[in-house]
C-alpha positions in Angstrom: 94.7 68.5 123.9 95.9 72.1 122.3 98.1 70.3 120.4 95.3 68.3 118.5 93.5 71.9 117.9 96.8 73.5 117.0 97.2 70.8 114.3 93.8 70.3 113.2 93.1 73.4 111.0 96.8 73.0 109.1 96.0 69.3 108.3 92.5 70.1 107.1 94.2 72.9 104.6 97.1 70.5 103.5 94.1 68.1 102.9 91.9 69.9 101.0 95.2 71.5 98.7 95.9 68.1 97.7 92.2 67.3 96.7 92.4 70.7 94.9 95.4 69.7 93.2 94.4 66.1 92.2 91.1 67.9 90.3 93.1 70.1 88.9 95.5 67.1 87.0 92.6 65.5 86.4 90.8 68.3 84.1 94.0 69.2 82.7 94.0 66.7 79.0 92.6 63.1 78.8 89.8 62.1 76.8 88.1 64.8 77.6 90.7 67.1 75.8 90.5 65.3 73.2 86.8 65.3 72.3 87.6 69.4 72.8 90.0 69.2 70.0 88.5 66.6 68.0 85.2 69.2 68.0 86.9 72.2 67.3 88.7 70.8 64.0 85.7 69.9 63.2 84.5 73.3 63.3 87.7 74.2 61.4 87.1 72.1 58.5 83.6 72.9 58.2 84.1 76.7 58.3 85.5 77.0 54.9 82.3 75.1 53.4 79.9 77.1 55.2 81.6 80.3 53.5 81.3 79.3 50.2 
């Protein structure tokens, strides 16, 4: 049985990289992105009106 307790902690790391990775990806673009851009050229274009 050491070998299950030798191999449990580097499975559990490997594990919980690839779950870190995966929500990483996932906030990375998307729609989400593009609501972010879509809002911040609307603050663009509405700068120059608020100046005047």
């Amino acid at each position: 049985m050491d070998y299950v307790s030798a191999i449990v902690p580097p499975l559990v790391m490997a594990i919980g990289f690839g779950f870190l990775v995966r929500a990483i990806i996932r906030s990375q673009g998307g729609a989400q992105k593009a609501k972010e851009d879509a809002a911040a050229d609307a603050m663009a274009a509405a700068a120059p009106r608020a100046a005047e």
